[in-house]
DOTORTOR-242785 format. One line per 4 residues: number of its first residue (from 1); their letters; for each residue x, y, z of N, C-alpha, C, O. Coordinates in steps of 0.02 Angstrom, whole numbers, plus 50000, padded with zeros to 5 digits. Layout:
N
NUM = A = X:Y:Z:X:Y:Z:X:Y:Z:X:Y:Z ~ ...
This chain:
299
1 = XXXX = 46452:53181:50183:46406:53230:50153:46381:53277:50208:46358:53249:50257 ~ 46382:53338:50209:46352:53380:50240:46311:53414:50235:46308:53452:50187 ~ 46252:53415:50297:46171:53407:50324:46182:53480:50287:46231:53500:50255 ~ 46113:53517:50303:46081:53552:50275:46093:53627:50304:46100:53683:50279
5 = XXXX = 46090:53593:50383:46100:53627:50454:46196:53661:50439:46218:53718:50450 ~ 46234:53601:50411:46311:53618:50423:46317:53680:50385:46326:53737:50406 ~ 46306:53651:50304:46294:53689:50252:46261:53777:50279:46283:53829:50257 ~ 46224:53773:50315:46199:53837:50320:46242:53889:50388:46260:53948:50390
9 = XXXX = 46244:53835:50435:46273:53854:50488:46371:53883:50493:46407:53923:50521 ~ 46371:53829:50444:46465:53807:50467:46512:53907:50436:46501:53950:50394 ~ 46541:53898:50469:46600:53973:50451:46626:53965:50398:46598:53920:50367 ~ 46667:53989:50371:46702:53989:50303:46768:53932:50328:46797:53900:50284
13 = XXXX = 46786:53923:50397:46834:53869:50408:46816:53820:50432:46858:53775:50432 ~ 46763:53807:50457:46727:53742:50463:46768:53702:50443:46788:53719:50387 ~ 46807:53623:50477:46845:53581:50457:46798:53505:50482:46752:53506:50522 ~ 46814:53467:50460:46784:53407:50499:46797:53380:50548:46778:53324:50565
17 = XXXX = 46840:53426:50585:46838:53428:50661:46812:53456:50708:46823:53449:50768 ~ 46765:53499:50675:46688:53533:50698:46637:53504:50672:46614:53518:50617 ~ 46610:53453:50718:46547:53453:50727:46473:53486:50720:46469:53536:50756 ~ 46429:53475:50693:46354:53508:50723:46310:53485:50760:46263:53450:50743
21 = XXXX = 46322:53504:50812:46293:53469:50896:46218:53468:50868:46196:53525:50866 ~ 46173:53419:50846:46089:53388:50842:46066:53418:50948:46020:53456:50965 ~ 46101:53394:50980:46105:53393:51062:46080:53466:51072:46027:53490:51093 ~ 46133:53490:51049:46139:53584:51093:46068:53599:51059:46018:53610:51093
25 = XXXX = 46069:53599:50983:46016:53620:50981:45935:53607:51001:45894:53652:51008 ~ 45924:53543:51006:45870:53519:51045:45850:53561:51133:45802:53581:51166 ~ 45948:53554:51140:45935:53579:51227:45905:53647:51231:45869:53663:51277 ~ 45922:53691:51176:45925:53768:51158:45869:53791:51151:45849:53847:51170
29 = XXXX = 45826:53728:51109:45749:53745:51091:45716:53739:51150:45672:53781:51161 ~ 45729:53687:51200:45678:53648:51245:45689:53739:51302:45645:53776:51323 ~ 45760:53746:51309:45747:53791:51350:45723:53877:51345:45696:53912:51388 ~ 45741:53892:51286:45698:53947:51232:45635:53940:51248:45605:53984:51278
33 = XXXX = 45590:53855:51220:45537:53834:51213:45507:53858:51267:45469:53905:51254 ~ 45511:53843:51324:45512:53829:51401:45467:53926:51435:45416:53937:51468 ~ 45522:53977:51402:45510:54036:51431:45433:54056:51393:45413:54112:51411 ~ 45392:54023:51350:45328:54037:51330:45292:53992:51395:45231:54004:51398
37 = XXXX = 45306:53964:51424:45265:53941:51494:45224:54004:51545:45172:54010:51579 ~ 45302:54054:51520:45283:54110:51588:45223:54143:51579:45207:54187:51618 ~ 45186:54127:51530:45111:54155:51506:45064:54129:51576:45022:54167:51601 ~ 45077:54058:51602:45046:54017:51632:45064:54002:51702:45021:53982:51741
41 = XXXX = 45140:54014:51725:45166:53994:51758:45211:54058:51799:45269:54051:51820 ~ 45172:54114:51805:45211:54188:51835:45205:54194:51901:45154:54175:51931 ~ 45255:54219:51930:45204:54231:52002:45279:54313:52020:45330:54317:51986 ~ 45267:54348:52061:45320:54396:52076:45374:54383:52128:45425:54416:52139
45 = XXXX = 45351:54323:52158:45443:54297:52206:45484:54244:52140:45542:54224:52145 ~ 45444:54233:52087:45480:54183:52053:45515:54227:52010:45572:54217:51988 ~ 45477:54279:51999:45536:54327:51949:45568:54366:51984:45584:54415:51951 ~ 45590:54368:52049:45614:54400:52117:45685:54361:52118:45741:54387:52118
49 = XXXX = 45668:54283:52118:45711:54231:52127:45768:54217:52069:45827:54201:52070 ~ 45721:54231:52023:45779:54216:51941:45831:54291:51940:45887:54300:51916 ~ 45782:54337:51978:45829:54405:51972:45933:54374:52016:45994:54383:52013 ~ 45894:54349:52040:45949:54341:52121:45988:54294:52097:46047:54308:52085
53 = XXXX = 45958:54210:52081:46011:54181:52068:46053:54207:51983:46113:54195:51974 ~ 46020:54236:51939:46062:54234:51871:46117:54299:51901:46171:54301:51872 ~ 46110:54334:51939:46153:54389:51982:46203:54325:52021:46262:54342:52023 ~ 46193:54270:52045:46243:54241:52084:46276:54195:52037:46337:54192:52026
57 = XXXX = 46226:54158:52008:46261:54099:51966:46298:54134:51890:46355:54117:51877 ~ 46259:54184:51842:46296:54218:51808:46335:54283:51837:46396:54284:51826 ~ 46313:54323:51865:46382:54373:51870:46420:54356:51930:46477:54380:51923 ~ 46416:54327:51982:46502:54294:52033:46510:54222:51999:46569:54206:51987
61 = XXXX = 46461:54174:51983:46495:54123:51961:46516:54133:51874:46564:54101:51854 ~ 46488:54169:51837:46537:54148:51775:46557:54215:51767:46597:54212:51721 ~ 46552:54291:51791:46579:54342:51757:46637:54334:51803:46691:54331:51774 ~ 46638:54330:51868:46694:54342:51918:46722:54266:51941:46779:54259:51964
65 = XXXX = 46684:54220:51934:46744:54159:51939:46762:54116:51874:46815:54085:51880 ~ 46732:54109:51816:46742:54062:51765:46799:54129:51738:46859:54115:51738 ~ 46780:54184:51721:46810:54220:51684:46855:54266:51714:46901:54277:51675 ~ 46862:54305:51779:46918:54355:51797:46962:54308:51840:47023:54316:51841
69 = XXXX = 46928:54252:51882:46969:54207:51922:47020:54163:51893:47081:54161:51893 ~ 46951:54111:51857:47008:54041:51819:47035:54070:51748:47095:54059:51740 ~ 47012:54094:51713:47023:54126:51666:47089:54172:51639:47130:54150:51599 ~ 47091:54229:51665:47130:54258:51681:47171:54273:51769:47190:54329:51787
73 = XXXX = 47173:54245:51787:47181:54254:51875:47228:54318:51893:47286:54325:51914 ~ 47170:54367:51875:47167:54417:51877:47150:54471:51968:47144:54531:51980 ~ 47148:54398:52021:47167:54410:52089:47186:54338:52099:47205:54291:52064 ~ 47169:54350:52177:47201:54273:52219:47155:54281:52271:47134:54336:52288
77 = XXXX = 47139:54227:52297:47072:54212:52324:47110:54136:52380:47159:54103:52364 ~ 47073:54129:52436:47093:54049:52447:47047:54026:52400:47004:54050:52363 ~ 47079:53952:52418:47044:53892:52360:46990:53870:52370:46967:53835:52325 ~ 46959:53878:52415:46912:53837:52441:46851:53907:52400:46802:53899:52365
81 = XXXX = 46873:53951:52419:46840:54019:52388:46835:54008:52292:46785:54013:52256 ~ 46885:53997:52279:46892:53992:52209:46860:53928:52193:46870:53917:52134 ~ 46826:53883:52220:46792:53817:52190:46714:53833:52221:46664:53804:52199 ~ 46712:53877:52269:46635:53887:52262:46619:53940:52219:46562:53934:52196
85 = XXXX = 46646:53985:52202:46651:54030:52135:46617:53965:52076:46559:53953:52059 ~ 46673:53938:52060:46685:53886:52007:46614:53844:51993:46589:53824:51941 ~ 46592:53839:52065:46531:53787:52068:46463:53827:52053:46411:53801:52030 ~ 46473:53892:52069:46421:53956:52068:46406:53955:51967:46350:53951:51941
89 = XXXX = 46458:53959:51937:46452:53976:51884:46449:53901:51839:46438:53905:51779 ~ 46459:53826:51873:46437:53762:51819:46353:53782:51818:46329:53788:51762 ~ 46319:53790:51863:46241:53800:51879:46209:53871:51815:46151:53890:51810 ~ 46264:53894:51780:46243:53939:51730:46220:53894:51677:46163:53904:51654
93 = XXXX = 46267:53830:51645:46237:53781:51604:46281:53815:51560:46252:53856:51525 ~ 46349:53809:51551:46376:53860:51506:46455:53813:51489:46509:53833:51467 ~ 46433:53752:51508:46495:53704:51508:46541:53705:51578:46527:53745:51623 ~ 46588:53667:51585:46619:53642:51652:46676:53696:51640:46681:53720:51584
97 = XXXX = 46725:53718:51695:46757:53763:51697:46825:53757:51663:46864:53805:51657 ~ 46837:53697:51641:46891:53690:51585:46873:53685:51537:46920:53662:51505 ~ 46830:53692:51504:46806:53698:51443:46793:53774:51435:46827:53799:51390 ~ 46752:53817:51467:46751:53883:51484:46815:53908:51459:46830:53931:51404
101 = XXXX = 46850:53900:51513:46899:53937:51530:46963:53909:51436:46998:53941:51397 ~ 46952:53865:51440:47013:53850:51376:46964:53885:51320:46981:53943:51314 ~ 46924:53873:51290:46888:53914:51244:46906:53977:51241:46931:54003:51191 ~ 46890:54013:51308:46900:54079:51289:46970:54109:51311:46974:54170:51303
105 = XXXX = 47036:54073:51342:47095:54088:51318:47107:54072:51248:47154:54104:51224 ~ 47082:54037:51216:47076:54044:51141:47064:54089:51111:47102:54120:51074 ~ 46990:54102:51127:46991:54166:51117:47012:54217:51117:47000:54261:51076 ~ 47058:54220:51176:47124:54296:51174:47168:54266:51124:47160:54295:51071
109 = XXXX = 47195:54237:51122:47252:54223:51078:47248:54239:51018:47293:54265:50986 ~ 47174:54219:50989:47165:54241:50916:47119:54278:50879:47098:54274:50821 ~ 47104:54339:50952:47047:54362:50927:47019:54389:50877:47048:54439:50857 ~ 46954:54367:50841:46931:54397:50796:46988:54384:50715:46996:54413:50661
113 = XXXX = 47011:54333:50744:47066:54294:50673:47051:54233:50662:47001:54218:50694 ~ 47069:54194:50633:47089:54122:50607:47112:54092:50683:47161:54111:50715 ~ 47059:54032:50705:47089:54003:50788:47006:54036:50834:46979:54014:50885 ~ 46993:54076:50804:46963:54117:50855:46894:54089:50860:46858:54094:50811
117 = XXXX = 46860:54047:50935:46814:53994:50916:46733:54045:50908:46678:54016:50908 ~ 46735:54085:50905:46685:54138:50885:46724:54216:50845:46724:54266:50881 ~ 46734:54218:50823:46781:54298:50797:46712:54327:50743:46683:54305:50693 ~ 46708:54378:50780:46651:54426:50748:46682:54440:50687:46668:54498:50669
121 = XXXX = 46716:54413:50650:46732:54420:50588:46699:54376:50516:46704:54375:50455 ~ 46661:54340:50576:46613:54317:50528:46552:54304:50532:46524:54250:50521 ~ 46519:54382:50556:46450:54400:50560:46440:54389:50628:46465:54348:50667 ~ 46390:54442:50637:46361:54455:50711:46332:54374:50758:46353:54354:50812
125 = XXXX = 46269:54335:50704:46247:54301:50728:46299:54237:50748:46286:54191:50787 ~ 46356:54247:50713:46374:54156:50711:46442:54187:50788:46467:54144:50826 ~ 46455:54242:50794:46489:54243:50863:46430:54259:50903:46433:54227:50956 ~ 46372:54299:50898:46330:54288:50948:46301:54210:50984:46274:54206:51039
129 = XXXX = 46310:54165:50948:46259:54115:50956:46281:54036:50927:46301:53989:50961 ~ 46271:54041:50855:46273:53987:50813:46350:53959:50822:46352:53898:50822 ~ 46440:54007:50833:46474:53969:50848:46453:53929:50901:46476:53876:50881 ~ 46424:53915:50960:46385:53868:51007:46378:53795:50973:46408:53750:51004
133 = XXXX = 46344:53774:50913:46327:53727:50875:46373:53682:50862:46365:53622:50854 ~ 46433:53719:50860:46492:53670:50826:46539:53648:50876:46571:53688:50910 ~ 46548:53572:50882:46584:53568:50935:46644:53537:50897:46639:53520:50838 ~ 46703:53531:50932:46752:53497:50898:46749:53428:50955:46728:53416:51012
137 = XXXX = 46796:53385:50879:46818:53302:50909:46841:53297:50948:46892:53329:50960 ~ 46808:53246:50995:46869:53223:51055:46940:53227:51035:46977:53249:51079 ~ 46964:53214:50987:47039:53205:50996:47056:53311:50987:47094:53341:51024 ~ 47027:53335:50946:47042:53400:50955:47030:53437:51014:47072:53480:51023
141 = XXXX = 46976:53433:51065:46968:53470:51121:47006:53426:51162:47033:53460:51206 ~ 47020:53369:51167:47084:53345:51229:47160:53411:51192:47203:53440:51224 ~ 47145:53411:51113:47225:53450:51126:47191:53523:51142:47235:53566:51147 ~ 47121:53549:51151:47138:53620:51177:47133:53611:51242:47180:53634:51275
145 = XXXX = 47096:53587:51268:47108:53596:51344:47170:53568:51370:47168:53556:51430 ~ 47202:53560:51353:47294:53521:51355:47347:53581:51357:47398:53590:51390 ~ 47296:53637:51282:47358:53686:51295:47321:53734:51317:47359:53774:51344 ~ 47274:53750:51319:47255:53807:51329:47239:53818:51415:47239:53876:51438
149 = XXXX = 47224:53748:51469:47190:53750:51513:47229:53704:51558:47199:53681:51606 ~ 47296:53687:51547:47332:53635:51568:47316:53644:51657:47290:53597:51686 ~ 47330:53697:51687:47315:53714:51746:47259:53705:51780:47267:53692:51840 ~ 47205:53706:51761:47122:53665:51779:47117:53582:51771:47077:53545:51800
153 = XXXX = 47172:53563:51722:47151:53497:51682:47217:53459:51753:47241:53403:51748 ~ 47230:53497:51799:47270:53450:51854:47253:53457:51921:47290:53444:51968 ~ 47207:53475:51922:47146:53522:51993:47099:53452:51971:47063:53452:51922 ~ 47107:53383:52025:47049:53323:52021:46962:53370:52026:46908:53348:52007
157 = XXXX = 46972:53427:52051:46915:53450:52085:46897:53463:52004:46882:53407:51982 ~ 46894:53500:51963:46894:53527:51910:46887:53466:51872:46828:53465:51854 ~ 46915:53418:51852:46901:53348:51825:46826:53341:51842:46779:53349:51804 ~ 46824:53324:51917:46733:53293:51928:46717:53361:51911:46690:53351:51856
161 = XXXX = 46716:53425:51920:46653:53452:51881:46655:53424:51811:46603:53395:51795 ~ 46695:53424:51774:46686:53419:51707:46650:53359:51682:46618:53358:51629 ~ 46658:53286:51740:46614:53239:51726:46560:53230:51755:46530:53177:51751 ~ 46537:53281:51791:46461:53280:51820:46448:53344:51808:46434:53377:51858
165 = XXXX = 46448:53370:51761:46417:53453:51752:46335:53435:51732:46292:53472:51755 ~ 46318:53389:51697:46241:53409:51689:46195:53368:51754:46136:53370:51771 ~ 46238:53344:51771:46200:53319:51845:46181:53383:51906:46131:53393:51940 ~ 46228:53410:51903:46208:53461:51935:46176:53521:51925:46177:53565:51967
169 = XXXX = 46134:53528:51847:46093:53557:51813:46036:53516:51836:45999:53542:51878 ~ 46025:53471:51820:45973:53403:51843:45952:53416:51908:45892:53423:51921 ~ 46009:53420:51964:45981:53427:52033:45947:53496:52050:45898:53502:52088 ~ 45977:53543:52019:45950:53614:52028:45886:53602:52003:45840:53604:52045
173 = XXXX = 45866:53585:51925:45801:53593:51910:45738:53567:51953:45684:53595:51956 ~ 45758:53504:51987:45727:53460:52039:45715:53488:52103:45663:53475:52133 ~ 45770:53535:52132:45766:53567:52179:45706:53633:52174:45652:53643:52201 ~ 45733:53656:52144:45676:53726:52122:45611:53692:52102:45570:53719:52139
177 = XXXX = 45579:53649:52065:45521:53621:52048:45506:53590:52115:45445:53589:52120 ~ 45532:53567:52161:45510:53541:52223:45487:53583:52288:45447:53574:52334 ~ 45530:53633:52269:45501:53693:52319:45467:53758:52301:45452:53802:52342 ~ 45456:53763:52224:45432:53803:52195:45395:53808:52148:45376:53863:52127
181 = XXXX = 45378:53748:52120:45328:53687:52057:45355:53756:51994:45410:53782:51997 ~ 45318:53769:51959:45314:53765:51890:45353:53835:51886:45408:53840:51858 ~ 45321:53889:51916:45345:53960:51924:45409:53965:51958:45436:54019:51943 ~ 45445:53927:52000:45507:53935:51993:45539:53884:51931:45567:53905:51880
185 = XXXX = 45532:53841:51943:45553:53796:51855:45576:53837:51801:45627:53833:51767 ~ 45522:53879:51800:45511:53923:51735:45573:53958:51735:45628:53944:51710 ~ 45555:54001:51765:45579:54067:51792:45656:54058:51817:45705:54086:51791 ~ 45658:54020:51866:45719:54010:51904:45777:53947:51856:45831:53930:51882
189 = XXXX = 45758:53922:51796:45794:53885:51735:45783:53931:51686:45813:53983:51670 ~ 45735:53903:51663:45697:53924:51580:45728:54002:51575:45783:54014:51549 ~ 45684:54050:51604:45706:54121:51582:45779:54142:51614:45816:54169:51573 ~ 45806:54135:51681:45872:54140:51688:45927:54098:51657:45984:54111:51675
193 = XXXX = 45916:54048:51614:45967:54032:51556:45961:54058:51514:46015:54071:51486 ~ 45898:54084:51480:45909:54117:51425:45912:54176:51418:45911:54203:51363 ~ 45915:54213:51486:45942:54278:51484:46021:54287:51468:46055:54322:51431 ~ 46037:54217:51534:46112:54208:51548:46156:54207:51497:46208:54241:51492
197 = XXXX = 46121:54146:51438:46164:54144:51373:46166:54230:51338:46213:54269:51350 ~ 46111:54246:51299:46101:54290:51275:46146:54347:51295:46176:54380:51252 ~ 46152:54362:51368:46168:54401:51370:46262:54394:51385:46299:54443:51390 ~ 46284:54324:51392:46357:54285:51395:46379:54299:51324:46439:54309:51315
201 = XXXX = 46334:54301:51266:46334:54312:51220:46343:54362:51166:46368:54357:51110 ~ 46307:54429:51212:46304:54476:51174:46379:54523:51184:46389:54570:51146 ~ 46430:54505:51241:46501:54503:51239:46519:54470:51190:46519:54514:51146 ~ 46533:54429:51169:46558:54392:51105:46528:54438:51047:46566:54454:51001
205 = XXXX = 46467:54458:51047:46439:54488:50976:46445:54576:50973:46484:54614:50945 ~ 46383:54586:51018:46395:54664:51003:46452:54689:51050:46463:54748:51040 ~ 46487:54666:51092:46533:54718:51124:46579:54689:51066:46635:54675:51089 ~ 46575:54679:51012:46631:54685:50947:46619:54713:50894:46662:54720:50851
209 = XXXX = 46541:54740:50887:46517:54768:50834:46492:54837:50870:46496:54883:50829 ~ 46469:54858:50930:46447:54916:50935:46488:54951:51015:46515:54920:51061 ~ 46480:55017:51006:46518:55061:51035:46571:55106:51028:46571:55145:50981 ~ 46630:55103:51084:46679:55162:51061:46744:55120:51083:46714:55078:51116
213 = XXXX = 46790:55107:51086:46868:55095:51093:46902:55160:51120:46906:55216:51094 ~ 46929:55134:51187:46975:55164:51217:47057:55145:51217:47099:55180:51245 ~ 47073:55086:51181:47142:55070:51182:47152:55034:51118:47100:55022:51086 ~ 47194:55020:51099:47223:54990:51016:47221:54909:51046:47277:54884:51054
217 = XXXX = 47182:54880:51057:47172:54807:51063:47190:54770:51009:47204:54713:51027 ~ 47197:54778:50943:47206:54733:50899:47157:54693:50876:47171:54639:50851 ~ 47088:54717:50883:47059:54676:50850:46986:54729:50859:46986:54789:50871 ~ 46931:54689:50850:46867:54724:50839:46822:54742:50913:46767:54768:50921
221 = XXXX = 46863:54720:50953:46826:54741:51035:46812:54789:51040:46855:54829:51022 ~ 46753:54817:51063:46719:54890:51068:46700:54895:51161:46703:54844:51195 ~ 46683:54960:51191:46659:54937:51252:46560:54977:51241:46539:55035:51235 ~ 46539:54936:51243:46466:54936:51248:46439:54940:51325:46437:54892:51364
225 = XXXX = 46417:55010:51339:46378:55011:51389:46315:54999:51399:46290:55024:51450 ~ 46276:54961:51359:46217:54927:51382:46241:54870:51391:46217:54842:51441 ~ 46295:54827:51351:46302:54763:51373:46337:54750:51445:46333:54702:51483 ~ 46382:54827:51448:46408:54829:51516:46370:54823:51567:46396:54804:51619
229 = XXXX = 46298:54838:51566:46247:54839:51605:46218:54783:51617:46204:54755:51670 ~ 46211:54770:51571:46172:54687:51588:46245:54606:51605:46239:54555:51638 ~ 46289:54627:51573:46339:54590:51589:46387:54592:51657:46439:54560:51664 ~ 46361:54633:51700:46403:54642:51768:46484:54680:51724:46544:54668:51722
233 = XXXX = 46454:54710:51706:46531:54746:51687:46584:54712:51615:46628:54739:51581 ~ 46561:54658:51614:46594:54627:51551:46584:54662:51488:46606:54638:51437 ~ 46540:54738:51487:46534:54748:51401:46594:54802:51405:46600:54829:51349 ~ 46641:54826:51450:46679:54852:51430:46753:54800:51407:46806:54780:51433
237 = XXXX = 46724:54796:51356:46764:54718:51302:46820:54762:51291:46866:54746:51329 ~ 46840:54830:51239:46910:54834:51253:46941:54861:51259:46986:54870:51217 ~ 46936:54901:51336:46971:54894:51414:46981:54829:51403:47034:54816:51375 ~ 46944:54781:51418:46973:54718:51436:47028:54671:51400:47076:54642:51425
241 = XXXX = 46997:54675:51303:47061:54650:51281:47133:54680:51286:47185:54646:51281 ~ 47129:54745:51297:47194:54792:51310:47231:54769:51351:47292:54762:51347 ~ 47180:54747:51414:47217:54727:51490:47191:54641:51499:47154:54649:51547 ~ 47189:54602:51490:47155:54545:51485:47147:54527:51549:47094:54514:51578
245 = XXXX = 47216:54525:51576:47225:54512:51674:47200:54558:51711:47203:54541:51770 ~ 47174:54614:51700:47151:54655:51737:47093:54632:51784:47052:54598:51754 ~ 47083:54640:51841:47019:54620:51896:46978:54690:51874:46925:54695:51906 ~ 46987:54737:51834:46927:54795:51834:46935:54802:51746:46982:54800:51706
249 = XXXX = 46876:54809:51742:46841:54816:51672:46828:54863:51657:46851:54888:51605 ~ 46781:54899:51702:46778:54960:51686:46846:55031:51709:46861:55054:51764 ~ 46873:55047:51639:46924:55096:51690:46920:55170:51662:46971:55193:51634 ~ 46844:55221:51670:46843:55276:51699:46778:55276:51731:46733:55241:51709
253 = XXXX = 46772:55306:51773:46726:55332:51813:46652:55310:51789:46609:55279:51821 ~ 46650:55333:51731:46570:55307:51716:46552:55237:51696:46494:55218:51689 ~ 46620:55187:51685:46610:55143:51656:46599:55111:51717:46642:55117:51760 ~ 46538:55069:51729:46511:55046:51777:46533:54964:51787:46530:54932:51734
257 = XXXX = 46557:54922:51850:46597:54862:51839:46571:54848:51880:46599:54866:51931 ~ 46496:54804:51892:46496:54770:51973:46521:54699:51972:46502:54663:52018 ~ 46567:54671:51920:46612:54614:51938:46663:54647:51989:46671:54631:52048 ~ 46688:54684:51960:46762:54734:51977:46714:54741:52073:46725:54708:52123
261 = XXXX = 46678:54782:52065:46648:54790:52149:46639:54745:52185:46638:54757:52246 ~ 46623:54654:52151:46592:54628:52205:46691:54611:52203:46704:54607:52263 ~ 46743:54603:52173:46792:54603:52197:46822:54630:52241:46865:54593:52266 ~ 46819:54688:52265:46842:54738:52301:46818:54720:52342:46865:54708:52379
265 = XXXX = 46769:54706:52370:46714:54666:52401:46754:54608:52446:46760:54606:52507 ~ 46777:54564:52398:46811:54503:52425:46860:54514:52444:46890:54469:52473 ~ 46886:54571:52438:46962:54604:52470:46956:54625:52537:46990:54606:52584 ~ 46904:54674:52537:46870:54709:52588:46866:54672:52663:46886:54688:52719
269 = XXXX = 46821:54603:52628:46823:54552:52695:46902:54505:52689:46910:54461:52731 ~ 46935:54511:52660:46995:54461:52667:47007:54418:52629:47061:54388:52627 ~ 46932:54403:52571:46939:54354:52552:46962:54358:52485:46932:54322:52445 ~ 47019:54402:52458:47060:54405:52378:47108:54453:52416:47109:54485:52469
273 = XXXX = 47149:54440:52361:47190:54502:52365:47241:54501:52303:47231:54459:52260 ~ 47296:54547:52296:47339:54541:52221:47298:54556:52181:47304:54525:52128 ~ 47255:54593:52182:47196:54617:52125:47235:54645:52082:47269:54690:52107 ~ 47252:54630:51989:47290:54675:51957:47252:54704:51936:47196:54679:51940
277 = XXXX = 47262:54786:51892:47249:54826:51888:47299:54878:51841:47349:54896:51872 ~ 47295:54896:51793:47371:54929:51769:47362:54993:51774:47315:55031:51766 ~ 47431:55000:51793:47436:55089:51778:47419:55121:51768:47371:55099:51737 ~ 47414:55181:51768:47397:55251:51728:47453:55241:51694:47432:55224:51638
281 = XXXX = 47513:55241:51693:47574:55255:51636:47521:55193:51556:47498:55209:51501 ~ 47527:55109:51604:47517:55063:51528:47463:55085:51510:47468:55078:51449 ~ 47414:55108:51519:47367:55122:51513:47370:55184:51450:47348:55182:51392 ~ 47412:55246:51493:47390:55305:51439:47443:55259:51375:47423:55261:51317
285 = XXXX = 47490:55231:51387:47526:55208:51334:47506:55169:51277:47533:55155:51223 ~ 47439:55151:51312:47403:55086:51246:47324:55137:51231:47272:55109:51213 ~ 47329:55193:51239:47273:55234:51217:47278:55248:51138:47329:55270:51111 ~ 47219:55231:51104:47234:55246:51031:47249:55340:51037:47239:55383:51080
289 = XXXX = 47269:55339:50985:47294:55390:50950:47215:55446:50916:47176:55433:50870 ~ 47218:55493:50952:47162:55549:50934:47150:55550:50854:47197:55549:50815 ~ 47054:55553:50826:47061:55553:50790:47103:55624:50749:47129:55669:50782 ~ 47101:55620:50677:47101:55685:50653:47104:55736:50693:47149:55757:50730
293 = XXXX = 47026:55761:50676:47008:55805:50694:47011:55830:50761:47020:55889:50774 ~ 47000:55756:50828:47026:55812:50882:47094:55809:50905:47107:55825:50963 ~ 47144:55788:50863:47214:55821:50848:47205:55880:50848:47214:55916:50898 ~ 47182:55906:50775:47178:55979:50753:47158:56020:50800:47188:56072:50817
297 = XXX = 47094:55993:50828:47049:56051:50899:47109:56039:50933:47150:56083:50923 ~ 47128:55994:50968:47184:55983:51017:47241:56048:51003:47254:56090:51046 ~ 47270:56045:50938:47335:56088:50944:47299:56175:50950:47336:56223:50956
């Protein structure tokens, strides 16, 4: 029989191999709950501090290592470089990096279709957020991370994150409350996760519902420059589905990418290189087609 929560929550494909995590949501509230503290608990190095780490742990550890590194490996980096990336972005609280990473090659494969473990095709909120709720069965996520992530799932290093990922949420919170009591707590967890999600999020949601399209992606990806802003460059969504491997997101001039920069970055000192990047030829070649009308102005 299904709860009240499934019933309201579940997609139109909901199978009984999706779950409704009771867990996530408790964790979701406590840390939501948490950012009404900052009434009590403010100070200006603590909101100094959450600025800095959700800049390290969300945009180099999950925009530039969960997602352009393991994800798409979209440069080359040494390894030792690519697992402190890796370790930068478990401290987001956003799952272990094979889970990450196979999810959202799923996500390319079927985007915005049938497969697709969020596809804005079925309403803003349930790819913003609520797909989160539903987890699938052990025996189903051993077969996605099998096919989707086979390459992480043989990296032992990548194993122990995956079996100590909330321990090292645990130590961070302990760490910051020990050298910073309540106002970093707050601030440096509470409000930099729930910026982090929200805004990990609003890629999945509005860079599929709002903006403009520069290439025939095949599906509902838009590139949103406010989300580009707050996402280190990730709201130019599709540039990105166009080019998926691409190390730059943003590709004209105004479209602003400081994933793409702190890469160049790592080149700069030595530490990447093989950055792909496509053409001007694939590029003008996967440009949609002018509307109408500036055909007509055009000729």
């Amino acid at each position: 029989m299904a709860t009240l929560a499934q019933l309201a929550f579940a997609p139109p494909d909901a199978t009984e191999r999706d779950k409704f995590s009771i867990f996530r949501v408790v964790f979701f509230l406590i840390v939501h709950g948490g950012v009404i503290a900052v009434f009590w608990h403010t100070r200006w190095w603590a909101i100094a501090l959450c600025a800095v780490l959700h800049s390290v742990f969300g945009g180099i550890g999950i925009c530039v290592g969960y997602h352009r590194l393991l994800t798409h490996r979209s440069f080359k980096c040494p390894k030792y470089v690519e697992y402190i990336l890796a370790f930068l972005g478990i401290l987001s609280v956003q799952g272990d990096p094979i889970e990450w990473v196979a999810l959202h090659r799923k996500h390319h494969q079927h985007s915005d279709a049938e497969g697709d473990p969020h596809s804005a095709r079925e309403g803003f909120w349930w790819s913003h957020m609520i797909w989160v709720l539903w987890i699938p069965s052990r025996k189903k996520w051993d077969q996605i991370s099998k096919r989707y992530a086979p390459d992480l799932l043989k990296d032992p290093f990548y194993r122990f994150l995956a079996r100590t990922n909330y321990l090292w949420t645990g130590l961070a919170a302990l760490v910051m409350f020990t050298f910073g009591g309540w106002p970093l707590l707050i601030w440096g967890m509470c409000v930099r996760l729930v910026l982090s999600y929200h805004i990990t999020w609003l890629v999945n949601s509005a860079s599929h519902t709002f903006g403009y399209k520069n290439f025939d992606s095949k599906d509902l990806s838009t590139n949103c420059w406010w989300v580009a802003l707050l996402a280190y460059g990730e709201g130019w969504h599709n540039n990105h589905h166009a080019f998926p491997t691409s190390a730059r997101h943003g590709m004209k001039p105004w479209e602003i990418d400081f994933s793409y920069y702190f890469i160049k970055l790592l080149k700069a000192v030595g530490l990447a290189w093989d950055l792909y990047v496509p053409s001007a030829e694939k590029m003008a070649a996967a440009l949609l087609p002018p509307e109408p009308q500036e055909a007509e102005e055009t000729a």
